[in-house]
C-alpha positions as CSV (number, residue, x, y, z in Angstrom):
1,X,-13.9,-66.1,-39.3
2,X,-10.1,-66.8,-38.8
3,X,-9.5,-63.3,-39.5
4,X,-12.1,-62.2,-37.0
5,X,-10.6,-64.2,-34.3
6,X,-6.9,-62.8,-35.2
7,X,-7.9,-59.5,-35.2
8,X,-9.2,-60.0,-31.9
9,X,-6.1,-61.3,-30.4
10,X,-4.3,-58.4,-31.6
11,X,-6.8,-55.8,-30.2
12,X,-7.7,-57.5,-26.4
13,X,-4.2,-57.8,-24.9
14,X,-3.3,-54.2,-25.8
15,X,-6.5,-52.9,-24.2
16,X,-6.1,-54.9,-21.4
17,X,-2.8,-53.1,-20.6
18,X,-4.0,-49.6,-21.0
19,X,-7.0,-50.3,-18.2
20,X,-4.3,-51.7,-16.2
21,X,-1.7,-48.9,-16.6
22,X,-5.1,-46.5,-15.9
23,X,-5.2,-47.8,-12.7
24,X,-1.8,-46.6,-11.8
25,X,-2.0,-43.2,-10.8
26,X,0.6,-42.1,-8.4
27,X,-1.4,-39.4,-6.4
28,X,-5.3,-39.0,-6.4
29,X,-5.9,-34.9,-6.2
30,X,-9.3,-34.0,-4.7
31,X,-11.8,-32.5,-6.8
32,X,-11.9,-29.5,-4.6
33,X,-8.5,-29.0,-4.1
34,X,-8.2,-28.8,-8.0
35,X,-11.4,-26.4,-8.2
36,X,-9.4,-23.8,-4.7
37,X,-6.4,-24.3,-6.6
38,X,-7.9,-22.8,-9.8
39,X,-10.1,-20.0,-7.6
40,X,-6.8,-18.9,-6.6
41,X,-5.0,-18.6,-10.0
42,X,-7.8,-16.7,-11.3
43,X,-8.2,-14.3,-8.4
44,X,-4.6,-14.0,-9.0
45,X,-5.0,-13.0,-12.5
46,X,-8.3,-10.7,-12.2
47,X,-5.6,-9.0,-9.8
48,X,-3.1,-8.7,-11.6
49,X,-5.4,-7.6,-14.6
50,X,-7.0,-4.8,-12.9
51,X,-3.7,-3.7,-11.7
52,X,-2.5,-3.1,-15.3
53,X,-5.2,-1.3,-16.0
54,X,-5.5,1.4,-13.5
55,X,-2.5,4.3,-12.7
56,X,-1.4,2.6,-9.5
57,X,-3.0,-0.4,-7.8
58,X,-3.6,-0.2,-4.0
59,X,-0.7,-0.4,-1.6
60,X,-2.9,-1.0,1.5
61,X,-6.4,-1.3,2.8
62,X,-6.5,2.4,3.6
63,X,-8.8,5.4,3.0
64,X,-8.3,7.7,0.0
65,X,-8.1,11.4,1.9
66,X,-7.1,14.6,-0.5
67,X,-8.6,17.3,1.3
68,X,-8.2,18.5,5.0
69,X,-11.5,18.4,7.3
70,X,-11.9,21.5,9.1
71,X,-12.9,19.8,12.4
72,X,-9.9,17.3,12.3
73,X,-8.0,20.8,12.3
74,X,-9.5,21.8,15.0
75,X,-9.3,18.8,17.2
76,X,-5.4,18.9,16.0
77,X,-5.2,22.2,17.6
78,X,-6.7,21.2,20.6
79,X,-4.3,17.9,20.7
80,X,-1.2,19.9,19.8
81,X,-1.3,22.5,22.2
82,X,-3.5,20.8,25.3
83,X,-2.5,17.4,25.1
84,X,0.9,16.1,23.3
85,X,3.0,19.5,24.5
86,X,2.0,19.4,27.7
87,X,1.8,15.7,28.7
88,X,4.2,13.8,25.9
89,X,6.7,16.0,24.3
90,X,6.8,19.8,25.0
91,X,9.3,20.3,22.0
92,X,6.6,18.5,19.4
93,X,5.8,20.8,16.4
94,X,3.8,20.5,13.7
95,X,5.6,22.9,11.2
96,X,8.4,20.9,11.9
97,X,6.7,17.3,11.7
98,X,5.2,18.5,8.3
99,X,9.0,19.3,7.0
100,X,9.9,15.5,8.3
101,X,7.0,14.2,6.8
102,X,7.7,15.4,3.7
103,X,11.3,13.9,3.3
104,X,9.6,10.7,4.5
105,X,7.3,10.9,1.4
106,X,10.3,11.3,-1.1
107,X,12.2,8.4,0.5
108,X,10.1,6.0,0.5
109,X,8.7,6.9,-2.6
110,X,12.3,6.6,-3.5
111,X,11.9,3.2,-2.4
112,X,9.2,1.9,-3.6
113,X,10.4,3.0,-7.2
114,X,12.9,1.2,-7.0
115,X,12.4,-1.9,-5.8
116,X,14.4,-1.5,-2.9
117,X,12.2,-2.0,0.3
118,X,15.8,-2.8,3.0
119,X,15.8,0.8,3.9
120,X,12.2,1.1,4.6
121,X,12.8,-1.5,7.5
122,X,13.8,1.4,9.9
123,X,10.4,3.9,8.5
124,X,7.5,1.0,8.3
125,X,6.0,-0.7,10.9
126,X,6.9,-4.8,10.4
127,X,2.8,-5.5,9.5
128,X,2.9,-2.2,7.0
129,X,6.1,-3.8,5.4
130,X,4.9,-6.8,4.7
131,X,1.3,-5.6,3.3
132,X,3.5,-3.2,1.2
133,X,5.7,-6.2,-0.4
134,X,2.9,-7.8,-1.2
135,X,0.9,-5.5,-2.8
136,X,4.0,-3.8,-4.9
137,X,4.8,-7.0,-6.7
138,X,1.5,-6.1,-8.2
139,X,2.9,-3.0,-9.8
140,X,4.5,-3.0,-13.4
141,X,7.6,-1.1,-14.1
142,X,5.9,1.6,-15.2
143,X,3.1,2.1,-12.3
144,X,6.5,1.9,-9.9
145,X,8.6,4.3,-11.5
146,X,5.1,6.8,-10.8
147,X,5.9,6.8,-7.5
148,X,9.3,8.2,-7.4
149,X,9.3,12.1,-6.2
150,X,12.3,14.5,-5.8
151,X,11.7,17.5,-3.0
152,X,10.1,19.7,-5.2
153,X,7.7,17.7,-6.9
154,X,5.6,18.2,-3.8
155,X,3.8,20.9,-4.4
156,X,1.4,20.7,-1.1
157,X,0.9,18.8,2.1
158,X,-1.2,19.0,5.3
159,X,-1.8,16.6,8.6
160,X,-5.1,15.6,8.3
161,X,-5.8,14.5,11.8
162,X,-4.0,13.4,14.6
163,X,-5.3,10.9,17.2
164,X,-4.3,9.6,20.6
165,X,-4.2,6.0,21.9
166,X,-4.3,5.0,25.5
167,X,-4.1,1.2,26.6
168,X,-6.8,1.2,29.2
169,X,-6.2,-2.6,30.2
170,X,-2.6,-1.8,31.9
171,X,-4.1,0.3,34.3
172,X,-2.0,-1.4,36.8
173,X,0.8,-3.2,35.0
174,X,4.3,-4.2,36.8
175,X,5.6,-0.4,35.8
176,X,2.4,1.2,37.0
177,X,2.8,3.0,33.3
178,X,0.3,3.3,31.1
179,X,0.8,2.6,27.6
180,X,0.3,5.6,25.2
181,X,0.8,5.9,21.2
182,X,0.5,8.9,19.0
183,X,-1.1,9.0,15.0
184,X,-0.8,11.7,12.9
185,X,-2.0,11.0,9.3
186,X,0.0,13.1,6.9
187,X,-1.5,13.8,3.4
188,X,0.7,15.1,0.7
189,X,0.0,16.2,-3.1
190,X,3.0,15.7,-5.9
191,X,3.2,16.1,-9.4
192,X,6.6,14.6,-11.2
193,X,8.3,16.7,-13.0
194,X,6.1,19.9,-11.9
195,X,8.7,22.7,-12.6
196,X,8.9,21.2,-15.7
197,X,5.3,21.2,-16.4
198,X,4.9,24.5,-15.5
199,X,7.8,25.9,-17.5
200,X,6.8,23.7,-20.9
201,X,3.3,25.5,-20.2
202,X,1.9,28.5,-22.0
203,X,-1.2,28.6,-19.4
204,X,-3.2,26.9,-16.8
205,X,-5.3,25.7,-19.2
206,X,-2.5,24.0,-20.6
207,X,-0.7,23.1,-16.9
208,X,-4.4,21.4,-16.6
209,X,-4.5,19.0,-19.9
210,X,-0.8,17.8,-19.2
211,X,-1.4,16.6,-15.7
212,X,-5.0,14.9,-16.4
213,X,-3.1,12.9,-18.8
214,X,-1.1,11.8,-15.9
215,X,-4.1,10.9,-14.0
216,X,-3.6,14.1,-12.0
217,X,-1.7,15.3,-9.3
218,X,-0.3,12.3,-7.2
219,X,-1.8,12.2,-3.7
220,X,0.5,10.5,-0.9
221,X,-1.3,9.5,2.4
222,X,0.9,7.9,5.4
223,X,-0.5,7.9,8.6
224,X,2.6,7.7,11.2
225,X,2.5,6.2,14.9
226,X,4.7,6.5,17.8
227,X,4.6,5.6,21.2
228,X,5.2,8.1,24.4
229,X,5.0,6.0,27.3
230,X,7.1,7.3,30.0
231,X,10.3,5.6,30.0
232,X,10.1,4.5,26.5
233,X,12.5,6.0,23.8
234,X,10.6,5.9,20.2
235,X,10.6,7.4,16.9
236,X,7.9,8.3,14.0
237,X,7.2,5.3,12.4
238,X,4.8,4.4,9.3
239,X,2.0,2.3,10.0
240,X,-0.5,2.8,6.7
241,X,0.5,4.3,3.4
242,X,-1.1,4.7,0.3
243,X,-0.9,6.4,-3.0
244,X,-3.3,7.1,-5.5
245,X,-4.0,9.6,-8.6
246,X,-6.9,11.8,-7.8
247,X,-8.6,11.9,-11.0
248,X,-8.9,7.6,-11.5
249,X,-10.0,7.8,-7.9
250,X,-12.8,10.2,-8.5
251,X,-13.7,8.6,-11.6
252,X,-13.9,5.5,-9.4
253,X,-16.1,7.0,-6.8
């Protein structure tokens, strides 16, 4: 019986502390805090999961275009020559905005590659930027150093279709100007290393089974903006890029 009561003494005091010392929790986290918190992580990870896995993850919320529309090229026609020359800029060309386009695509590709996004401040629009950092830090090493082209790893390109924007709202404004923008979305096909490719090649067949284990050709799609309000001195700027590899994008479809 003494040795009942002992052992009790010894045991009580030492569980009285710990319930005490329980009670002493610096911060109280909600429940659901705890339970966003986690949501958030594992978005995160199925993220950065299913970037691994595919060729290149998604830059930006944009549509996947490869092929030109023939009624887009029509309608460009029609803009080209009815409205942009004659109203907004009688020296524009499209010959030569394809030529610009395309050293755009290697640049930023450039770029992107590398890591190195303080030169692209001048080319992307501040909201295309900042959806671009974003998105690349999802990129490995690897899927980053897919995106770098030289000149002639562009083996194609075309303007898939060109649109006009007029501010309606601003019919009369303090200038008496109405506001007016320009898009011309540029799509452009690359394949890294192609002369080399084609050289290390014995026939199409072969040209074929090297670049579907790339993922196939590279397809580059940047849709450019700038504005031609009268009085206002702008350049081509990017507003939406993306790049994808057309055969994980078909097999996605």
């Amino acid at each position: 019986m003494v040795w009942n009561l002992t052992l009790r003494q010894q045991l009580v005091p030492p569980l009285k502390r710990t319930l005490r010392l329980g009670t002493l929790t610096p911060t109280q986290v909600p429940i659901s805090s705890v339970n966003q918190c986690l949501s958030t992580s594992a978005l995160r990870l199925n993220q950065d999961e299913d970037a691994k896995r595919r060729f290149l993850p998604t830059l930006m919320d944009f549509p996947f275009l490869a092929a030109p529309e023939f009624t887009h090229t029509v309608r460009n026609w029609f803009l080209t020559h009815v409205i942009i020359q004659p109203y907004f800029d009688p020296d524009f060309n499209l010959s030569e905005f394809k030529e610009g386009a395309r050293r755009a695509v290697v640049e930023v590709s450039r770029c992107l590659a590398e890591g190195d996004l303080e030169p692209l401040e001048s080319l992307l629009t501040p909201e295309c930027l900042k959806t671009v950092k974003e998105n690349l830090s999802l990129f490995s090493m690897i899927q980053r150093q897919r995106l770098n082209l030289e000149p002639e790893d562009v083996t194609s390109s075309f303007i898939y279709q060109i649109g006009i924007l007029m501010n309606d709202e601003d019919e009369e404004n303090e200038s008496n100007r109405q506001e007016r923008h320009v898009e011309i979305t540029f799509v452009a096909h690359a394949v890294r290393g192609y002369e080399e490719v084609v050289e290390n090649s014995s026939n199409l067949r072969d040209i074929k089974e090297k670049l579907d284990k790339r993922g196939g050709p590279l397809i580059v799609n940047f849709r450019f903006i700038r504005e031609f309000t009268k009085g206002i001195e702008d350049q081509w700027t990017i507003n939406a890029l993306n790049y994808f590899f057309l055969k994980e994008a078909a097999e996605s479809s």
